[in-house]
C-alpha positions in Angstrom: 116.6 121.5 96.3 115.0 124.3 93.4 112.4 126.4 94.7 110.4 124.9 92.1 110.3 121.7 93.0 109.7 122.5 96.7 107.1 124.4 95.2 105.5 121.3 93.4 106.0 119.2 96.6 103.6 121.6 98.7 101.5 121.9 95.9 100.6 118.4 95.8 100.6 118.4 99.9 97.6 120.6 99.7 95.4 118.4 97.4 96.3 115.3 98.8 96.0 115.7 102.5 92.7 117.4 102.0 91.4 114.8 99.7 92.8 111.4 102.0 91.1 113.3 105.1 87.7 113.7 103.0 87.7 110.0 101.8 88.5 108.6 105.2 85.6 110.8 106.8 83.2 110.1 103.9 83.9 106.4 104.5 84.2 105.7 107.6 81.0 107.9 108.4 79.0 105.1 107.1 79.8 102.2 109.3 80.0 104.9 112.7 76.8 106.4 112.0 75.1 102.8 111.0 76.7 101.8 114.8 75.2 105.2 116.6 72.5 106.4 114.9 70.9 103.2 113.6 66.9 104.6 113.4 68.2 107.8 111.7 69.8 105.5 108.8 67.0 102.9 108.8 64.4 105.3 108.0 63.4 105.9 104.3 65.2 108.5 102.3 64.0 110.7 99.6 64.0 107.7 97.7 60.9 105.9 98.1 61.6 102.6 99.7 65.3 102.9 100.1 66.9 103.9 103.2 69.3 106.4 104.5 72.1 103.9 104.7 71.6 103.0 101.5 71.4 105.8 99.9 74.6 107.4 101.5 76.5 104.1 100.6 75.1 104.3 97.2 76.7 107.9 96.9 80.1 106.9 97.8 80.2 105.7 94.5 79.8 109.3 93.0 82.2 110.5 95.5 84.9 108.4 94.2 84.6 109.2 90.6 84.7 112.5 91.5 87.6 112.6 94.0 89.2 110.3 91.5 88.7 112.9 88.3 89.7 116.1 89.8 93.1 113.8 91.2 93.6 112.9 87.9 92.9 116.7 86.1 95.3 118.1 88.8 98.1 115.0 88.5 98.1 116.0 84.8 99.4 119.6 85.5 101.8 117.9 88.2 103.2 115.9 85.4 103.5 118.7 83.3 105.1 120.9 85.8 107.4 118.0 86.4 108.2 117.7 82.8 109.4 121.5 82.6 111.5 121.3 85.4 113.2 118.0 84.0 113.6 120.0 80.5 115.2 122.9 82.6 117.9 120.9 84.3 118.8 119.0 81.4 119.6 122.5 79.4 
């Protein structure tokens, strides 16, 4: 396989297994802490009148926008790189 496109493959191994391990501890840190620390996340947050539980499900919302944009920013150099090397080899 060209170096290039082995290149590419890792490329896209180190933002994706960094980002799927984030999203699954994000996540899933909501439900286990609700199940193990239930006083911390029933307690009010900076938010007056809402609590902690709330207000960390509440930001999972800006976390996926956020994961989701820089996946797309990066996806679109991915494509481009993928482009190029499709040009190359048709040449």
């Amino acid at each position: 396989m060209d170096e290039r496109v082995l290149h590419l493959i890792r490329s896209k191994r180190r933002l994706l297994v960094p980002a799927i391990i984030l999203v699954l501890l994000f996540y899933f840190m909501l439900p286990l802490s609700l199940i193990f620390i239930p006083n911390a996340m029933n307690k009010t947050s900076f938010i007056p009148g809402v609590t902690w539980a709330w207000a960390y499900g509440f930001l999972q919302i800006p976390m996926t926008w956020v994961v989701g944009w820089v996946y797309h920013m990066k996806a679109k150099k991915f494509d481009q790189q993928v482009d190029a090397i499709m040009r190359e080899g048709q040449s």
